[in-house]
N, C-alpha and C positions, 0 to 999 in steps of 0.2 A: 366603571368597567368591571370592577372586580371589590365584593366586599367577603373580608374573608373573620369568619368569629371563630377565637380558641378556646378551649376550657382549659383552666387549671390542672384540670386530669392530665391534661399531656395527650387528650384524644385526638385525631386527624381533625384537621381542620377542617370549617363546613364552609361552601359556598352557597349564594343566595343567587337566586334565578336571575339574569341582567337584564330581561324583557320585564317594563312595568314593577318593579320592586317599591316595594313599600318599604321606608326605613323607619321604621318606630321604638324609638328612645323606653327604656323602663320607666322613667318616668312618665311617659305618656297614660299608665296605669294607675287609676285614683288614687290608688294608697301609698303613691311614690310621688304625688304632686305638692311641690314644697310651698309655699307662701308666698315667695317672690312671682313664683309661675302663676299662681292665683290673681297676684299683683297684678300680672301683664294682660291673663284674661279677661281681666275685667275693663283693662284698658285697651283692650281690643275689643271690647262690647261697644265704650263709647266711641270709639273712634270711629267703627263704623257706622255710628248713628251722625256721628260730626259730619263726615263724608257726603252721607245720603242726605244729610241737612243743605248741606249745599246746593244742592239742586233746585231750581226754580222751574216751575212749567211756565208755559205763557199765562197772559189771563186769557180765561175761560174754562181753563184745565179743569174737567173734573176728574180726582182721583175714584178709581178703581180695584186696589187693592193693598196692603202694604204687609209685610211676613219679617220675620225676623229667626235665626238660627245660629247656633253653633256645632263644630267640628263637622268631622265627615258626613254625618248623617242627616248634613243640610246640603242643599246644591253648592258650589262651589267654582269660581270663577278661573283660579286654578289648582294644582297640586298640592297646595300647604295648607293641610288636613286639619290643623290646628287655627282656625279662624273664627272668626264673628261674619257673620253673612247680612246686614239688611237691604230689602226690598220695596221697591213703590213705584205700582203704574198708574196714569192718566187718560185720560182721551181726551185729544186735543181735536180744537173745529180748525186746522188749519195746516198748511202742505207739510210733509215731515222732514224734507231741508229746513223751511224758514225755523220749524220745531227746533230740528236740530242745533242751528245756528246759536239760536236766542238761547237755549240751556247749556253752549261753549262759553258766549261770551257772561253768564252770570255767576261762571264759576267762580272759587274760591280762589285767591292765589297760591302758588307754589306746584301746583300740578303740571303734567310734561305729558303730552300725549305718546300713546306706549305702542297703540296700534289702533287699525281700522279694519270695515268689513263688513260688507253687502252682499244681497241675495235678492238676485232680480225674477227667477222664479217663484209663481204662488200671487203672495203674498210680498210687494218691494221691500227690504226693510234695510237699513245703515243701522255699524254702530261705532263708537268709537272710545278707546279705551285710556282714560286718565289713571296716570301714579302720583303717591306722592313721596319725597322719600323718606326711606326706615326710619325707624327712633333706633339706635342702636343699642342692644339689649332687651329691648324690651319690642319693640315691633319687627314685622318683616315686612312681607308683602301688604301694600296699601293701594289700592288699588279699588276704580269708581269707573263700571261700565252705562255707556248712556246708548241705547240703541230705541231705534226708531221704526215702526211699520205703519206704512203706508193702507188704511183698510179702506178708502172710499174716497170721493173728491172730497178735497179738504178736509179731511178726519186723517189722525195719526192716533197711533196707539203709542204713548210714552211712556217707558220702563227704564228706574235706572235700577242698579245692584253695586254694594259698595261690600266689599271684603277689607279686614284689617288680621291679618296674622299676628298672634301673640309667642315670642319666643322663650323657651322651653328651657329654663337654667338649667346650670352643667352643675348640679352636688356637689358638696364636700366629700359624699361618699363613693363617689366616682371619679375620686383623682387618686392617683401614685401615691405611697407613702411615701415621705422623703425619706427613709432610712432604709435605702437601697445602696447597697458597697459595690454591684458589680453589675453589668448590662449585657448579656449577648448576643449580637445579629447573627442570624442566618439568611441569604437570599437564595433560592432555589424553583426549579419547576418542584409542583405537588406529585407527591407519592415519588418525588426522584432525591439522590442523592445531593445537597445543597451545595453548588460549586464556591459559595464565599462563608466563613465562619471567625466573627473576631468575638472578642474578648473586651469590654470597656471599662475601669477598673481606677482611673483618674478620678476622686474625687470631685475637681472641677467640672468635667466633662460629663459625667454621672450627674450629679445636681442640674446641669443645664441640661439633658434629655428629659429628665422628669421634670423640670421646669416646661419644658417644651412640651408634652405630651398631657401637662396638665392645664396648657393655656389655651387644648383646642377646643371648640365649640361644640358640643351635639350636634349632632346632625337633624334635625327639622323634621318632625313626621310630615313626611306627602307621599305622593303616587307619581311616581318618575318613571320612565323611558328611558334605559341606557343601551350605550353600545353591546354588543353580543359578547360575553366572555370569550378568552383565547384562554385555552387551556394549556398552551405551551408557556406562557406570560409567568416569569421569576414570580413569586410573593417573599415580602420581606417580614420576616418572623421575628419580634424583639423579647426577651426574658428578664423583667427586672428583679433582682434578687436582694431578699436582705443582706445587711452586714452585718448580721450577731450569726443567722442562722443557715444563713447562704441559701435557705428555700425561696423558690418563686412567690413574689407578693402580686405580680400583675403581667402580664403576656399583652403583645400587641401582634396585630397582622396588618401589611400593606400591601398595595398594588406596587411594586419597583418602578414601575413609569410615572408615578403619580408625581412628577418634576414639577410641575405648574404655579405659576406668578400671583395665582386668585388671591383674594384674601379670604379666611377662615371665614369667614360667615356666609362666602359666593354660595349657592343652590349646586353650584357646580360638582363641587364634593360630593354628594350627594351618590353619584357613579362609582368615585373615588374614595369611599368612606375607610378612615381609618378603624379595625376591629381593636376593640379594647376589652379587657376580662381581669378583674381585681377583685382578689378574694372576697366573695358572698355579694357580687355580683356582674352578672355575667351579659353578654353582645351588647354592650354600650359602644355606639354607634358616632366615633367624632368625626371633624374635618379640619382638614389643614394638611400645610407638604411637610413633611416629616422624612422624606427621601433627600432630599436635598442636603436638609442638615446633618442625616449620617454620614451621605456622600461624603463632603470635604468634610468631615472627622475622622472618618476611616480610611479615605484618601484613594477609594474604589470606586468600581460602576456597583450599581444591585442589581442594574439591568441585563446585564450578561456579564459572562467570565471575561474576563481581563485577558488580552490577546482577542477577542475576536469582534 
């Protein structure tokens, strides 16, 4: 719904458009891609060749074409911009059910079909959409579309497309410093006076927020669709501060609703992305509920003032 990034400076905070937002991590930028991430793209290169390996046409099949890509500026089966893309059609002498059928059952195992879908205008064609699941850390979306058109008696055109999303590590130089002595929430409508303001300052409770705020995941570059911002909606503004020098080392901004059970790697976030900014570098983009756990620590709503 709402992602909100701060500076340092103490400038107003900015908001990102909620129609179609693209959330792109700095590390998405060459000179900030660590070795791990390299690690995972490459293993999202094979995996999408593993995928599309799986696939058998019937005999007869002659292929027709086969392509291979990465990131955005390949076609893409969904949103998660960070992928491996391969491709490969056929043309079959035979009805495009019986096609279809025989390229279900020689599938690989472990797949779950995700969805289906036909267009009976034109051209008839079916498709149907196999996942497999995550490698956690290191893959996302996995995912093996098989669709079918019908172009004559007995002739099918067989296409399948296999995506494998590679996931984006979170840096060392993108977490909190632990030698933070003091924490402050603000929850407030923007550009208004913020009706809740503590103070966190317990050691223990300190170490566990920056514990927390460093075990959240980047957010995934894609192309999302969220709900329409509400510009009356609380944002929860958090200020971690040293304890030698009492200056800010890193500022966060939340959505106040963002209460939700997902777990930190769900796509979900994605609407709900926590904004993070830590000195020399800036809109570092995570996810995870982070309202919750202030809630019972502060033992407050973020979402409105108390009383109402």
């Amino acid at each position: 719904m709402l992602a909100v990034f701060m500076s340092l400076c103490g400038c107003e905070a900015a908001t990102r458009s909620a129609a179609d937002v693209q959330y792109r991590s700095p590390l998405s930028s060459a000179a900030h891609v660590s070795s791990s991430t390299r690690a995972h793209r490459r293993a999202a290169i094979r995996d999408a060749k593993r995928l599309l390996g799986g696939v058998f046409a019937p005999l007869g099949a002659v292929v027709d074409s086969s392509s291979s890509g990465i990131g955005p500026h390949t076609l893409l089966l969904t949103g998660a911009l960070d992928s491996a893309v391969d491709r490969r059609s056929w043309t079959v002498p035979e009805d495009s059910s019986a096609v279809l059928s025989f390229v279900a059952v020689h599938l690989p195992p472990g797949s779950k079909v995700d969805g289906t879908g036909s267009v009976t205008g034109g051209l008839p064609l079916q498709y149907v959409d196999y996942t497999w699941p995550s490698v956690p850390g290191v893959l996302g979306v996995r995912l093996l579309r098989i669709q079918v058109t019908s172009t004559g008696s007995d002739q099918t055109l067989l296409s399948a497309v296999a995506q494998s999303q590679w996931i984006v590590k979170r840096p060392v130089s993108e977490r909190i410093p632990t030698a933070v002595g003091e924490i402050n929430v603000t929850s407030g409508v923007p550009r208004k006076q913020p009706f809740l303001s503590r103070t966190v300052t317990n050691h223990k409770h300190v170490q566990g927020l920056v514990k927390l705020f460093n075990s959240l995941p980047l957010i995934q570059p894609a192309a999302t669709s969220c709900p329409a911002e509400r510009t009356d909606q609380p944002v929860v503004k958090i200020t971690f501060k040293d304890k030698t020098t009492g200056q800010p080392v890193a500022r966060a901004s939340a959505d106040s609703e963002a209460n939700f059970t997902w777990a930190p790697s769900d796509e979900a976030w994605e609407c709900y992305a926590v904004g993070l900014d830590i000195v020399g570098r800036h809109g570092i983009a995570v996810g995870g509920n982070v309202i919750g756990p202030l809630q019972r620590l502060l033992d407050a709503s973020l979402a409105k003032p108390s009383g109402k």
